[in-house]
C-alpha positions in Angstrom: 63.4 26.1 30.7 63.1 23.9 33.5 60.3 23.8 35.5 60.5 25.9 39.1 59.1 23.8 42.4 55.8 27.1 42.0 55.1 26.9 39.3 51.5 25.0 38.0 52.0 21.4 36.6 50.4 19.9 34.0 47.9 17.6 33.9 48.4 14.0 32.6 44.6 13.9 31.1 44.7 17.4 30.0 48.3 17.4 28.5 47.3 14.2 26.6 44.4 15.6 25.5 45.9 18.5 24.0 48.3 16.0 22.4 45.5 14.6 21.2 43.6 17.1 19.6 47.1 18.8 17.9 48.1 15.6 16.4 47.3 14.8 12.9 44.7 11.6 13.7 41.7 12.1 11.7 38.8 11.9 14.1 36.4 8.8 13.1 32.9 10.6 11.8 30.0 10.3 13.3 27.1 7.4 12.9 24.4 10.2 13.4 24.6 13.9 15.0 23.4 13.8 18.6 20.9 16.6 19.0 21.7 19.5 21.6 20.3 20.2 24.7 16.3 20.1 25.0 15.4 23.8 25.1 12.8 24.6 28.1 9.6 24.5 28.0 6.6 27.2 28.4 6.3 30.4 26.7 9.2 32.3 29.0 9.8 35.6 29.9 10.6 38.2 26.9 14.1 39.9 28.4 13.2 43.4 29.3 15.0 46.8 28.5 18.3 46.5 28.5 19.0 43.0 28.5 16.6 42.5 25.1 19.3 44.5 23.1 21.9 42.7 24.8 20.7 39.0 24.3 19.8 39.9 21.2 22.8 41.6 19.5 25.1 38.5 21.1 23.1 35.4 21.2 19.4 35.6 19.8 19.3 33.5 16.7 18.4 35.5 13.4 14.1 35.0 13.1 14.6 34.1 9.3 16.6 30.5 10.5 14.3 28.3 12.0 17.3 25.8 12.9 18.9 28.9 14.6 22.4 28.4 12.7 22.8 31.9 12.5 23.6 33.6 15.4 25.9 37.0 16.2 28.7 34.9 17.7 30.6 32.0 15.7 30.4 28.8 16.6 32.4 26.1 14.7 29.9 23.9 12.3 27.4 26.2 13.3 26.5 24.0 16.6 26.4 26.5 19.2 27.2 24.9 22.5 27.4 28.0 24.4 24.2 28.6 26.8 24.0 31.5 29.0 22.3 31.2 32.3 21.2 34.6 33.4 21.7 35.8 37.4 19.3 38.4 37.9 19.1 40.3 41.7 17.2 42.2 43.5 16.0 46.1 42.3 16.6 45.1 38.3 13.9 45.0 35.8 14.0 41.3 35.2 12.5 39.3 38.2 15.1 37.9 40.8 16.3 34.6 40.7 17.7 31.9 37.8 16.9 31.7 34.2 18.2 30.0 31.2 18.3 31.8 28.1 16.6 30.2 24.7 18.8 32.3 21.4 16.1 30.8 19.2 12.9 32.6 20.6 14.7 35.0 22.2 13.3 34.5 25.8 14.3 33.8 29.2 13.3 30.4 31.4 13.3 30.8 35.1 15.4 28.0 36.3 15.7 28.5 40.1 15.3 31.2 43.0 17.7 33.5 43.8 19.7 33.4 47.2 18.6 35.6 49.8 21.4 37.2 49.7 21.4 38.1 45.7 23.5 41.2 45.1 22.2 43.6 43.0 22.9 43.6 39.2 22.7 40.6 36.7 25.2 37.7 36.2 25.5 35.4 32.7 27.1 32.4 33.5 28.1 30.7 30.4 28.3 26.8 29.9 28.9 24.3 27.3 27.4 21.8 26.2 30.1 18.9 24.8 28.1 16.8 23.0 27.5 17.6 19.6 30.4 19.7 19.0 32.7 16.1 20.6 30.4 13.6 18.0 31.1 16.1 15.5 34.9 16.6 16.1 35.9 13.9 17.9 38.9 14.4 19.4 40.0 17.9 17.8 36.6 19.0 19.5 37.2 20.2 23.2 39.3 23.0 21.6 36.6 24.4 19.6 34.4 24.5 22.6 36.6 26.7 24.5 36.9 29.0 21.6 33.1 29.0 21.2 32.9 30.5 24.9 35.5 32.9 24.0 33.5 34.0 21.2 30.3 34.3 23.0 31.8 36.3 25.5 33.1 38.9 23.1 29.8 38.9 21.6 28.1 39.8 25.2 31.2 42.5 25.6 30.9 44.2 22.4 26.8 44.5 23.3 27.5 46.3 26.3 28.3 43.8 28.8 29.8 45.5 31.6 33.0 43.0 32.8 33.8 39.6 32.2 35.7 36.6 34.5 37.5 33.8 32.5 39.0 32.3 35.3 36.5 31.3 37.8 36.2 27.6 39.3 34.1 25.5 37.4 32.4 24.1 40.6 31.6 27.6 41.7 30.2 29.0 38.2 28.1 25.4 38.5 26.4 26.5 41.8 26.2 29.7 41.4 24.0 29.3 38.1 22.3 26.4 40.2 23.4 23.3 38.0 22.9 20.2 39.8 24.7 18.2 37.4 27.3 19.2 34.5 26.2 16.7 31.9 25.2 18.9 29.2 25.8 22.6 30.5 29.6 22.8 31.9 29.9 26.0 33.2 33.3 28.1 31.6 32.6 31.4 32.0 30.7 34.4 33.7 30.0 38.2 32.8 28.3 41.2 34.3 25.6 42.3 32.3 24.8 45.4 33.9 27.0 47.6 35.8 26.1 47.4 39.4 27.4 44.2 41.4 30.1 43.6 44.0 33.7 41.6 43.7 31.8 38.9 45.2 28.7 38.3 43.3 30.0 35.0 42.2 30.1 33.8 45.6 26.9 34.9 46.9 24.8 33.0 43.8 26.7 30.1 44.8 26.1 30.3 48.9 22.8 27.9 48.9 23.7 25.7 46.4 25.6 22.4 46.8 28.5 21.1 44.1 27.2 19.5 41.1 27.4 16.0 40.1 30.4 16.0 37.8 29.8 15.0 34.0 30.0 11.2 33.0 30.6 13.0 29.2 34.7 12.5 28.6 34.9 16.0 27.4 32.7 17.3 30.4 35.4 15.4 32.4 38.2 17.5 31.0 36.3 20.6 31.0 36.0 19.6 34.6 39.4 19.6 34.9 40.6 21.9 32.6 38.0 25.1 35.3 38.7 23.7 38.3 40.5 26.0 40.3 39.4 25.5 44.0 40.3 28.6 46.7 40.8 30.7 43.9 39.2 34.5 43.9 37.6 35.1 40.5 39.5 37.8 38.8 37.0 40.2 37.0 37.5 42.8 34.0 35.9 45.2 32.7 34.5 45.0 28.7 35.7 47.2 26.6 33.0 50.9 25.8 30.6 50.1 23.1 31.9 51.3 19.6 29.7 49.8 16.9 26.4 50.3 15.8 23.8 47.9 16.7 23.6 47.2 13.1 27.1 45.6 12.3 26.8 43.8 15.7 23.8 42.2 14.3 24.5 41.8 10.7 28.2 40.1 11.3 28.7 36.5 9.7 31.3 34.6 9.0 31.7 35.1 5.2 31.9 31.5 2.8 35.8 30.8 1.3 36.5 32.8 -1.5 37.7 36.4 -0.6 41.1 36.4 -2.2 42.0 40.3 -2.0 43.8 41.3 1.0 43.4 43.9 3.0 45.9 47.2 3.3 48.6 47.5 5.7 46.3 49.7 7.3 43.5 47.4 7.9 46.1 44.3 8.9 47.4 46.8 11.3 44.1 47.9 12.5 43.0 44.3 13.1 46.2 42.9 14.3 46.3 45.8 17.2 42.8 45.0 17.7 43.2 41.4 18.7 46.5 42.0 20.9 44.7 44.8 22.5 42.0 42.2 24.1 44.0 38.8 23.9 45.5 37.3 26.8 49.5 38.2 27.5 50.3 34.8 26.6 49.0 34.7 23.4 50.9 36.2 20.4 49.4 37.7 16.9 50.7 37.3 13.4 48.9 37.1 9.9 49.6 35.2 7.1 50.2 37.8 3.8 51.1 36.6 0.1 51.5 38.6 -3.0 54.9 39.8 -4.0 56.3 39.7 -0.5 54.7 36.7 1.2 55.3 36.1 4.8 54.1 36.1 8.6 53.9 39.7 9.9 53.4 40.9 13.3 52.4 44.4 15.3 55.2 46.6 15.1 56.5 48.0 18.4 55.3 50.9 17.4 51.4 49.4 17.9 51.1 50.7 14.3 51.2 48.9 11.6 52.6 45.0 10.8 56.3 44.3 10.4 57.8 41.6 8.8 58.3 38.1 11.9 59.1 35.6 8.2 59.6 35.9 4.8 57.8 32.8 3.1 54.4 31.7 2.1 52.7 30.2 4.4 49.2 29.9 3.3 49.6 26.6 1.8 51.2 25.2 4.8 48.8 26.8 7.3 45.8 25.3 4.8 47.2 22.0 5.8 47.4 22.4 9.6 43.7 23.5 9.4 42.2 20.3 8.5 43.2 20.8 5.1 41.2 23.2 4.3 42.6 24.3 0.6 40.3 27.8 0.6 42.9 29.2 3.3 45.7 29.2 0.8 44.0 31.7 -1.3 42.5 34.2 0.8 43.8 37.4 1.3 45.1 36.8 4.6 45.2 34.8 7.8 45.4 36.3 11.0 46.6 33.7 14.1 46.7 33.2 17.9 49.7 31.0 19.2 50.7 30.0 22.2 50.1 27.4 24.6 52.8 25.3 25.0 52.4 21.1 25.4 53.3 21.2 28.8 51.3 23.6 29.8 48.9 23.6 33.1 45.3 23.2 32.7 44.3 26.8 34.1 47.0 28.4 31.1 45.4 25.8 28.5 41.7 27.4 29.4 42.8 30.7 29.6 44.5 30.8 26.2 42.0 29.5 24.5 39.2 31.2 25.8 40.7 34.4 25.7 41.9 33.2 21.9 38.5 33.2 21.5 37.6 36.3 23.2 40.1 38.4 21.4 39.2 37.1 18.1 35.4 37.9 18.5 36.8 41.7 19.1 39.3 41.2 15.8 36.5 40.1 13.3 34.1 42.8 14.3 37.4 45.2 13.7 37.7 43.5 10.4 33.9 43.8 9.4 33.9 47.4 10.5 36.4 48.0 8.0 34.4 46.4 5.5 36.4 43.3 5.1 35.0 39.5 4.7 36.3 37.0 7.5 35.6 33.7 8.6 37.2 31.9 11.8 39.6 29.1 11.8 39.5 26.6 15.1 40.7 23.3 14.3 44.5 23.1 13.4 46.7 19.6 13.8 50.7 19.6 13.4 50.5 23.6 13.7 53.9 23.9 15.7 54.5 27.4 14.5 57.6 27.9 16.8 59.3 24.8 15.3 58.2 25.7 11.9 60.0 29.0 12.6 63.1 27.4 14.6 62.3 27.5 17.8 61.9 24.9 20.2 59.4 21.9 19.6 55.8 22.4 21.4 56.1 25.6 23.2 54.3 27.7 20.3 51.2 26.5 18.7 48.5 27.8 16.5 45.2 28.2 18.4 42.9 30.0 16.3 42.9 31.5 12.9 40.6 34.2 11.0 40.6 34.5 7.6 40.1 37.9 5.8 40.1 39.8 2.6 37.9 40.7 -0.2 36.3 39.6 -3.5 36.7 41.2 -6.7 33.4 43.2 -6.5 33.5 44.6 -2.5 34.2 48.1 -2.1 37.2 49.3 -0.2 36.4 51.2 3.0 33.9 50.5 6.0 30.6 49.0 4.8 27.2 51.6 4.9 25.0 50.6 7.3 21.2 51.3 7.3 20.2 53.6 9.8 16.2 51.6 10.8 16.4 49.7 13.9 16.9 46.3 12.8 13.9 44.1 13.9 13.5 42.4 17.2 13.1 38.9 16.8 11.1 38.4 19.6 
């Protein structure tokens, strides 16, 4: 489809990039880990009622992991670049002004005053930090990091978060959280944590803060690029009613390989609606089924239950795409977001994979809820799926996966949950 003189054009670093990360080039592995960000320092402020049970049903790391692997939202290799920088205004329970949240003591750091013209309400502004999850990844990384965000934000949005923006400009989430340099926080995304809080919150943070110094990281370069959006309004929306007990929200993992039993038509359907219900328009859903009708199903039009998109098995093949990752081939099935064509602009590029991200976070807490084992997929290569299915070349990738089914010994049905409190980790 040719290209109209409106509409966005691509990016030469970000489209090579993408290129990049989708090609089959094994990334080169790394001499040593590079550690994350240094956490603050001081003792910190213990969030107060309700952030507390926010924070800590979507970010605080579990108190039995002293490395703080385990955490409510995924991350891929368990690196968790995603930091949240809370905004907190006048007339709330937490006192006005900046602070950085630590997930593994499960307290806030004030980082900065607030402007004098704070609106009400509190503000997370979420960044990444590139390093690790780039030494780790190499190229294939940037990707991940986007999806991590989405993630994070589901995580905040299932815990009660009140709306959430995807598609702010990177300078103005920067200055509005008060970063005077993107190094190793780039800002991606922003929420409202509580319900009060005007159209404009965004902008007021930022009024009394200058731009940041842009990132000398490659990848904070393209993030950089990938969020800028300059003269832009932010376009907010609003999170989705809490649904789940606080339990599941806390207990969710990402299950190890080996849950080969798939799950009903019901539960695909259940999941499948789930993750179109929250994903961005242009992302598409199918999963992955085998047993004696293999093939890619999708949503019927219905919005009840999956219909048949390919006949085939494509487990194997999709096993391959995912950095070879044999365990894929045999479990029970593989849900998928695709999209994102090559040529695509860099404000499509980070709102499809964010809100990849996003809508996935929502699917796997479907999934658990119904008592199925899942674990996310975020790095594919050669995963063309509208080629594969013979359509055009690079207009219809795979951009995230999540794996579910059962084992031999899990019941069928939605898990029991215990009814105690679960313990604050603070």
């Amino acid at each position: 489809m040719p290209r109209t003189a409106s509409a966005p054009a691509p990016d030469p670093l970000v489209a090579a990039a993408l290129a990049r990360a989708r090609s089959g080039r094994v990334p080169r592995p790394p001499a040593a880990l590079p550690r994350a960000a240094a956490a603050p320092r001081g003792p910190g402020i213990a969030p107060p009622p309700p952030l507390d049970r926010l924070l800590r049903l979507a970010l605080a790391a579990s108190p039995e992991d002293l490395r703080g692997r385990l955490r409510p939202a995924p991350s891929a290799g368990a690196l968790h670049p995603v930091t949240a920088h809370l905004l907190a205004g006048p007339g709330g329970a937490l006192p006005p002004g900046r602070h950085r949240y630590d997930p593994l003591h499960h307290r806030l750091h004030p980082t900065g005053p607030a402007p004098a013209d704070a609106p009400p309400g509190t503000l997370a502004v979420l960044t990444l930090d590139p390093v690790p999850t780039t030494a780790h990844y190499g190229h294939r990384g940037w990707p991940l990091l986007l999806l991590d965000a989405g993630h994070t934000a589901a995580a905040l949005a299932l815990a009660g978060a009140a709306a959430l923006c995807l598609d702010a400009d990177g300078d103005l989430l920067a200055r509005a959280a008060g970063l005077t340099t993107t190094g190793r926080h780039h800002p991606v995304a922003a929420l409202r944590l509580t319900p009060e809080g005007p159209a404009d919150a965004l902008e007021r943070w930022a009024a009394d803060t200058d731009p940041p110094t842009r990132s000398p990281h490659p990848t904070g370069r393209l993030l950089h690029a990938l969020t800028r959006a300059p003269g832009t309004t932010p376009s907010w929306q609003a999170a989705p009613a809490p649904r789940h007990a606080d339990a599941l929200l806390l207990q969710r993992r990402s299950a190890p390989p080996g849950f080969p039993h798939p799950p009903s038509a019901a539960e695909l359907g259940a999941v499948l609606r789930t993750a179109t219900e929250h994903g961005p328009a242009a992302v598409s859903w199918c999963a992955a089924t085998g047993g004696l009708r293999p093939g890619l199903r999708r949503l019927g039009p219905d919005g009840r239950g999956p219909v048949l998109l390919a006949t085939g098995e494509a487990r194997p093949t999709l096993a391959a795409w995912a950095a070879r990752q044999d365990w894929i081939a045999d479990s029970g099935a593989l849900l998928l977001a695709h999209g994102c064509p090559g040529d695509a602009p860099p404000a499509a590029i980070r709102a499809a994979h964010l809100g990849a991200g996003y809508a996935m976070g929502h699917a796997q807490l479907a999934a658990a809820a119904l008592g199925l084992r899942s674990r996310p997929v975020g790095s594919w290569q050669r995963a063309d799926l509208g080629a594969a299915l013979g359509g055009p070349a690079d207009r219809d990738w795979v951009l995230h996966g999540l794996a579910l089914g059962r084992t031999e010994d899990d019941p069928s049905g939605p898990p029991a949950l215990p009814t105690a409190t679960p313990r604050d980790p603070s």
